[in-house]
C-alpha positions as CSV (number, residue, x, y, z in Angstrom):
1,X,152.9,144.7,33.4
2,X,151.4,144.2,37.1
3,X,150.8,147.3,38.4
4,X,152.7,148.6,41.6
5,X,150.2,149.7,43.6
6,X,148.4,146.2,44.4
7,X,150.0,145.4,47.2
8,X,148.2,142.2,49.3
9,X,147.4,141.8,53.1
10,X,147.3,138.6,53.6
11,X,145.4,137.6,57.3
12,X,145.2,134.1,57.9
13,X,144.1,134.2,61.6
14,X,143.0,132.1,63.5
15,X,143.8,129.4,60.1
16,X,147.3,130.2,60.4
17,X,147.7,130.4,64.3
18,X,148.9,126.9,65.2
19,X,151.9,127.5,62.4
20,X,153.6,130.5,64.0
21,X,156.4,129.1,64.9
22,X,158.8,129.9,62.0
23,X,162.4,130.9,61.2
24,X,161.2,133.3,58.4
25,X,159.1,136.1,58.8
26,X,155.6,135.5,56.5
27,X,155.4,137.8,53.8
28,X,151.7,138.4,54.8
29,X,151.3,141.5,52.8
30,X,152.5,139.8,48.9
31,X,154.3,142.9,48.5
32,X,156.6,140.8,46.3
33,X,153.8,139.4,43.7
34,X,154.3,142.9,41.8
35,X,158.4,143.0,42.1
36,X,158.5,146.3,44.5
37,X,159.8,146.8,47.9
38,X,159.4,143.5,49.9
39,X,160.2,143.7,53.9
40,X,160.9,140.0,54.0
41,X,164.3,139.9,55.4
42,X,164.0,143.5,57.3
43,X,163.6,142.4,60.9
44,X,167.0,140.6,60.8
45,X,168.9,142.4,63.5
46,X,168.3,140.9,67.2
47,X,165.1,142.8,68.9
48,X,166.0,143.7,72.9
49,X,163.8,142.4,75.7
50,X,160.8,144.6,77.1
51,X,161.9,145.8,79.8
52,X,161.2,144.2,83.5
53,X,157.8,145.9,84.8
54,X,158.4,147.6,88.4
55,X,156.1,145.9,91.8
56,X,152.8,147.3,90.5
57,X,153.2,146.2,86.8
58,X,154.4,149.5,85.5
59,X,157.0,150.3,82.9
60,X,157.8,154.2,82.6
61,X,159.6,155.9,79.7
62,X,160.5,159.3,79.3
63,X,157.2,160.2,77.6
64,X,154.7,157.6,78.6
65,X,153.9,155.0,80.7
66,X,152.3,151.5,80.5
67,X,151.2,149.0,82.7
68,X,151.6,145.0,82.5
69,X,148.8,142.4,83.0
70,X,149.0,139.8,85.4
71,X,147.2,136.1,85.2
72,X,143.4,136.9,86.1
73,X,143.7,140.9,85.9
74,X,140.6,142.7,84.8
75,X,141.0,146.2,83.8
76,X,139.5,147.0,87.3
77,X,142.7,145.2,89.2
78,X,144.8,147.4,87.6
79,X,142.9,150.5,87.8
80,X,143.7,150.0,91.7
81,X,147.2,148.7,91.0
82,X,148.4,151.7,89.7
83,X,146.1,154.3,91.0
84,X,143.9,155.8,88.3
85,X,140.4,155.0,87.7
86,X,139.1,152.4,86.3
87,X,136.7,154.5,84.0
88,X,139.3,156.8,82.7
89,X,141.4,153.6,82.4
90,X,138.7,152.0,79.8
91,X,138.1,154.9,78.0
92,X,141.6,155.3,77.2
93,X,142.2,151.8,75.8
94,X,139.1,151.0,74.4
95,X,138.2,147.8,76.6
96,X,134.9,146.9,79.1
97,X,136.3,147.3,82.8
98,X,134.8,143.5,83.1
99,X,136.7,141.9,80.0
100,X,139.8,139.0,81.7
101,X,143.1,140.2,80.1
102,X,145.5,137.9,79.3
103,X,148.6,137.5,81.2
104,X,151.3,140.6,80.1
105,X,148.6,142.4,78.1
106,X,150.1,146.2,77.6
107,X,147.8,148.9,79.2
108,X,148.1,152.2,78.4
109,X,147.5,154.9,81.5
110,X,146.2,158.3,80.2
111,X,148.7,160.3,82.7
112,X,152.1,159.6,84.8
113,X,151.8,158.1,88.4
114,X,154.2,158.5,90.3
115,X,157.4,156.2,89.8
116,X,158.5,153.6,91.6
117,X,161.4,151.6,92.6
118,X,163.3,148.8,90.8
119,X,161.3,145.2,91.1
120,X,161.0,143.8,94.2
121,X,163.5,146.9,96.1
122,X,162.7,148.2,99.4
123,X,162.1,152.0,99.2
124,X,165.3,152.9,100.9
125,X,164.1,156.4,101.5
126,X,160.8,156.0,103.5
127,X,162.2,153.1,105.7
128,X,165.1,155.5,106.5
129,X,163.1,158.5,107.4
130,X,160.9,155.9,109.6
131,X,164.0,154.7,111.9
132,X,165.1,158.5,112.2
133,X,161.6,159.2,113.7
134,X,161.8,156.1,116.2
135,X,165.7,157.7,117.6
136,X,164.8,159.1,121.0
137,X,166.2,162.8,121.1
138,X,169.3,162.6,123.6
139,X,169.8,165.8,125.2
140,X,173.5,165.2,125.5
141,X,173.7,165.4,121.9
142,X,174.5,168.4,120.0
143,X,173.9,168.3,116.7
144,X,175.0,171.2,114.0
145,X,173.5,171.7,110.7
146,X,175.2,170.4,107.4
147,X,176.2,172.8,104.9
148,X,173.6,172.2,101.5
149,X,175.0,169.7,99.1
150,X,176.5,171.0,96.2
151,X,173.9,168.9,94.0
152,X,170.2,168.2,94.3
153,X,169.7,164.6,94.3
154,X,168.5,163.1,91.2
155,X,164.8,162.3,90.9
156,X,163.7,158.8,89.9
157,X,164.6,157.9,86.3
158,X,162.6,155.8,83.7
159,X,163.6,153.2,82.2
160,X,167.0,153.3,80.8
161,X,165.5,151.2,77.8
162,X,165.3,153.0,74.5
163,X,161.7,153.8,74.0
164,X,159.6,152.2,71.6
165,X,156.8,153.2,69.6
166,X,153.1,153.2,71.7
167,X,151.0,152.7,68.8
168,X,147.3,153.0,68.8
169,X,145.3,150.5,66.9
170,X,143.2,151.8,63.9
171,X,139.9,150.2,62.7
172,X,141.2,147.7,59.6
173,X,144.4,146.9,60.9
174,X,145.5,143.2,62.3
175,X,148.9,142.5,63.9
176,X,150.6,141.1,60.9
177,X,150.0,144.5,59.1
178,X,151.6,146.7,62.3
179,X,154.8,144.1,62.1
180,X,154.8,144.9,58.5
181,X,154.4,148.2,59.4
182,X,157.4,148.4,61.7
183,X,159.7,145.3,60.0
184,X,159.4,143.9,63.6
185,X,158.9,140.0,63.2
186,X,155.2,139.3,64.1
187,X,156.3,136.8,67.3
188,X,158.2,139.3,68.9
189,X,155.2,142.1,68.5
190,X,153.4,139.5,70.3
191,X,155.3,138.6,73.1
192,X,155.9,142.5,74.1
193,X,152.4,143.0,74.0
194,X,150.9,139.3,75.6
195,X,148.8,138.7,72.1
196,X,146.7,135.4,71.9
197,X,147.4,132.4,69.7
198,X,145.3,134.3,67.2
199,X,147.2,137.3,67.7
200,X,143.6,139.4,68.1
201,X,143.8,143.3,68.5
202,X,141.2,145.6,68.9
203,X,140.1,148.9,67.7
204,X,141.8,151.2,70.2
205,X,144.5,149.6,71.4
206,X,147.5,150.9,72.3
207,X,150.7,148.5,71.0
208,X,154.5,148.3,71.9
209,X,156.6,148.1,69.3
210,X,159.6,146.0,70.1
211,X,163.4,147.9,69.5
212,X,166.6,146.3,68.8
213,X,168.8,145.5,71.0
214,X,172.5,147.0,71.7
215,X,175.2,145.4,70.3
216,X,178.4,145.7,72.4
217,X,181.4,147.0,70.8
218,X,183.7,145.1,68.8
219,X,186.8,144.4,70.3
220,X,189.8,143.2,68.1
221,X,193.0,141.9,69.3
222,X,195.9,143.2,69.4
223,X,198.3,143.2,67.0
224,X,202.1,142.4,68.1
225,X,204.0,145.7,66.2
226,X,206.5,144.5,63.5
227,X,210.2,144.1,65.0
228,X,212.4,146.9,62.4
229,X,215.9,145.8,62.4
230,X,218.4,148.4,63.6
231,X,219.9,150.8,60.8
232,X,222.6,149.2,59.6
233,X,221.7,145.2,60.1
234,X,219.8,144.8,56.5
235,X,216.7,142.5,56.8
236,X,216.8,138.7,56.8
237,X,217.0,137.5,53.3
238,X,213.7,134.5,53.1
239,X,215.3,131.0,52.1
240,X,213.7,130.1,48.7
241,X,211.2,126.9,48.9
242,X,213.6,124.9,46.3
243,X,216.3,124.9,48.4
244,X,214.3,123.2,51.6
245,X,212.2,120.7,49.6
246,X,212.8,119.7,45.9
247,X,210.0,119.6,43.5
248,X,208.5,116.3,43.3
249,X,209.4,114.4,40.2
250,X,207.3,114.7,37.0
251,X,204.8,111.5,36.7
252,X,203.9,111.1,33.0
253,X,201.1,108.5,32.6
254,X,201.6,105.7,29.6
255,X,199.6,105.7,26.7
256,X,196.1,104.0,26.8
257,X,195.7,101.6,24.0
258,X,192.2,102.2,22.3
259,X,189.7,100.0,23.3
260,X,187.9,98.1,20.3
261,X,184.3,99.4,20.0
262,X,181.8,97.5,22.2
263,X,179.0,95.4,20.6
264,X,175.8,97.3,21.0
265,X,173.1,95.5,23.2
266,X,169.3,95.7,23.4
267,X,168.5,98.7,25.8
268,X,166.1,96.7,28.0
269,X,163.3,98.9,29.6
270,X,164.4,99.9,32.8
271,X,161.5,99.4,35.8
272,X,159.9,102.0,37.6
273,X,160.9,103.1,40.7
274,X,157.5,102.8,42.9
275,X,158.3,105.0,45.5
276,X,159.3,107.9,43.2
277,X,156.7,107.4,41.4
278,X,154.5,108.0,44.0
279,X,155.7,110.3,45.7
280,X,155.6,112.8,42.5
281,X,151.7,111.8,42.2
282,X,151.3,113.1,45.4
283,X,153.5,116.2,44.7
284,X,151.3,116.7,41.9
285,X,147.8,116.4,43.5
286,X,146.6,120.1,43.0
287,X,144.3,121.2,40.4
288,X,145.2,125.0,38.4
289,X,142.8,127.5,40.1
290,X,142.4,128.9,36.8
291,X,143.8,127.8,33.4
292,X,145.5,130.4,31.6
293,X,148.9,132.4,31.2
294,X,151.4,132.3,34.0
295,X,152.6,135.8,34.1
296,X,154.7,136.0,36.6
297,X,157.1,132.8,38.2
298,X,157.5,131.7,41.9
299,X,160.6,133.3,43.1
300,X,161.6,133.3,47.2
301,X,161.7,136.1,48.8
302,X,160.1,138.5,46.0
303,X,157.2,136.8,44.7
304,X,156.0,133.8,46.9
305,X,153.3,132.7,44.0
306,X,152.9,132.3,40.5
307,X,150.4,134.9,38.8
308,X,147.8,133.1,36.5
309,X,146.2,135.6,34.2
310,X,143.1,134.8,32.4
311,X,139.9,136.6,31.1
312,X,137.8,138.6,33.4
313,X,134.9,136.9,35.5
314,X,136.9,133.6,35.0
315,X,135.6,130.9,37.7
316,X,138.7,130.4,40.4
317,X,138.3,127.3,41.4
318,X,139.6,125.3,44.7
319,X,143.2,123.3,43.8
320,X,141.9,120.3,46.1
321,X,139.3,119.2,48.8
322,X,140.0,121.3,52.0
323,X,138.5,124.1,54.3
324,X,137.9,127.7,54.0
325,X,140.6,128.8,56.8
326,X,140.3,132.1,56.2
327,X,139.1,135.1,54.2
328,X,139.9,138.6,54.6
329,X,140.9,141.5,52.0
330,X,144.3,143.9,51.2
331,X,144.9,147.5,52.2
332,X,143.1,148.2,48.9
333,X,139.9,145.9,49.5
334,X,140.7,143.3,47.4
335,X,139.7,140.4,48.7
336,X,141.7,137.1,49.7
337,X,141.1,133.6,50.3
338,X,143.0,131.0,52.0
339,X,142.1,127.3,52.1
340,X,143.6,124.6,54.3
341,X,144.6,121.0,53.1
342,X,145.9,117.5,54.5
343,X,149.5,117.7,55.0
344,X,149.5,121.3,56.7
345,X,149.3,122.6,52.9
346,X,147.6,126.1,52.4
347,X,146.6,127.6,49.2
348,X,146.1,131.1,48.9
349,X,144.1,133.1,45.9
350,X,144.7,136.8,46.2
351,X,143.1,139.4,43.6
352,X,140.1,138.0,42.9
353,X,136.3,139.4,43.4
354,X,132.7,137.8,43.9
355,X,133.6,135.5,46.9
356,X,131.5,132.3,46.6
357,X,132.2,130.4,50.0
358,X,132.4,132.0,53.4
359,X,134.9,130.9,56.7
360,X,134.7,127.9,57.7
361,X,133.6,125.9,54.8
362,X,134.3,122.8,53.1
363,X,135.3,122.9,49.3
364,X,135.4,120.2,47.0
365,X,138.4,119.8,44.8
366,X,137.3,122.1,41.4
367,X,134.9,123.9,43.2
368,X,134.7,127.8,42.2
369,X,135.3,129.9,45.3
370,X,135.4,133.1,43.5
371,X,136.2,134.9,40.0
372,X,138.9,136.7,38.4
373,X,138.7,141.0,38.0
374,X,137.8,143.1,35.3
375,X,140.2,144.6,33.2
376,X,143.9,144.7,33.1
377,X,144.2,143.3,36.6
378,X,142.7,139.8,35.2
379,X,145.1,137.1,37.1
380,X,144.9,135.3,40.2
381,X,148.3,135.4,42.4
382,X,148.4,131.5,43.7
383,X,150.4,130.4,46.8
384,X,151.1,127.4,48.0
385,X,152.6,127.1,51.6
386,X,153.8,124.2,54.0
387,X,152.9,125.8,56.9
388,X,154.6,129.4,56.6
389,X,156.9,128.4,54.7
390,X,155.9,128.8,50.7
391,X,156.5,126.6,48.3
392,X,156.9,126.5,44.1
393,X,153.4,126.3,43.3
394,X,154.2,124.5,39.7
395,X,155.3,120.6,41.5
396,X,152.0,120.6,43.3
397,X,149.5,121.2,40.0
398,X,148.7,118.9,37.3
């Protein structure tokens, strides 16, 4: 029995980056290998937009406010931008006033400046006062005073947007581990926030997290009201189907005369279909990372791997010639390796210890790359994906 607690983190980074346009969310944390709670399918309902940044870049909320990166911004451009300083500005979110951001990069500001306008509006108010300056006073003119108005008029709203979570980055976590967090898909935590290729954080950092969008109300048609004859009148009575079309007449098929046995032939050895052939070698081309007793079957969507268990300090070794693409560890420190193949195929061994090959390495096909734990967690989970999308591990191996 596979204890519920492990729960993997898978990080690919920078190994996975050029794949991130899927359909399915990647179940980067394996929450699935041990049968528990799996956020796969959570972030199915349609995320809204972020909301439109006013002329400076800012976006207010009720509680907070955040401004936007433009192409070529450092944190100094926006420091003047929006009116704070640029050293309270760094403190605050954790970044060197110097560093380039990239282009719709979400910065926190420490306090509320004042708000402004819708994008690109005129400020109706201050061009107003200005032309009642410039009138030149008419004596002729009597003027009386207006009695107050009933109302005070409203001050300037935030955003009428609902308002997401401002989380702050803590030292550990990537962005696929925050989507996780939030069952927010990890492209759409990426666009709110302007995240690299990579989708790189840092310590610090303050994130938006994206909110779903409002569905309009249903609207069903109308439905004509039954016409009730008048007391008296009876109802219609419904003409039976017999009496419009007759049934159709009964077919009965003659009897088959038995056919006289054939005489058996030779069964002649059929030929190989090349192409088949083939193409299941290749399907086939992976080597087991460990050889032992498959514990626990691919399924979709709950366990995206097969778990090989095997004695402790057994040699994990690579299923084919490729590169270390990534390695990282889970929220519990276990760590995690992911290799990358021809084809755009990417093997993953989770739960393993005593790492033997760092980032950026090439492995030879058998090659150990680490070793299995001691005691009862003894097994190696075992993905293999086509891009994000995984696959049955068990067509691939030999």
């Amino acid at each position: 029995m596979i204890p519920t607690r492990i729960r993997f983190t898978l990080m690919t980074g920078a190994a996975c980056a050029a794949l991130a346009a899927c359909d399915q969310p990647l179940d980067f944390d394996m929450r699935g290998i041990s049968g528990g709670f799996s956020t796969a399918d959570a972030a199915t309902a349609p995320l809204a937009a972020r909301p439109t940044p006013d002329r400076r870049g800012i976006i207010s909320y009720p509680t907070y406010q955040v401004a936007v990166a433009r192409r070529g911004d450092t944190l100094t451009d926006v420091a003047g931008r929006v009116g704070l300083g640029v050293d309270e500005l760094a403190r605050f979110n954790g970044i060197d006033p110097t560093v380039p951001l990239r282009k719709d990069e979400i910065i926190a500001l420490p306090s509320r400046v004042a708000e402004s306008s819708a994008p690109g509006s005129v400020d109706i108010a201050a061009v107003a006062g200005g032309a009642i300056e410039r009138v030149p006073t008419t004596p002729s003119i009597r003027t009386a005073p207006l009695d107050a108005p009933a109302t005070a008029a409203p001050a300037p709203q935030p955003s009428a947007a609902k308002e997401p979570v401002r989380h702050k980055v803590e030292r550990g976590e990537t962005a696929f581990t925050i989507a996780r967090l939030y069952n927010v898909p990890i492209k759409a935590l990426a666009e709110w926030n302007g995240l690299g290729a990579d989708f790189g954080i840092r310590s610090g950092q303050y994130l938006l997290i994206p909110v779903a969008s409002q569905k309009p109300p249903m609207r069903t048609a109308a439905v004509a009201p039954a016409l009730t004859p008048l007391p008296g009148q009876g109802s219609a009575t419904p003409t039976p189907p017999s009496a419009t079309k007759p049934l159709p007449a009964e077919k009965v098929a003659p009897a088959v005369a038995p056919t006289p046995p054939a005489t058996p032939k030779v069964a002649e050895k059929p030929v190989a279909d090349v192409g088949k052939v083939t193409q299941s070698a290749q399907a086939a081309r992976l080597v087991r990372p460990v050889t032992g007793t498959i514990i626990r079957e691919y399924a979709k969507g709950r366990n995206e791997g097969i778990n090989i268990k095997a004695a402790p300090g057994t040699p994990v070794k690579a299923a084919d010639v490729g590169t270390v693409a990534a390695i990282t560890k889970s929220a519990e420190g276990i760590p995690i390796v992911v290799l990358r193949h021809s084809g755009s195929l990417l093997t993953v061994y989770a739960n393993v210890t005593d790492v033997a090959v760092a980032k950026g390495d090439s492995v030879s096909r058998g090659q150990t790359i680490a070793k299995l734990r001691s005691g009862s967690d003894a097994f190696v989970h075992f993905e293999v994906r086509k891009g994000f999308d995984s696959v049955d591990p068990n067509p691939y191996l030999n």
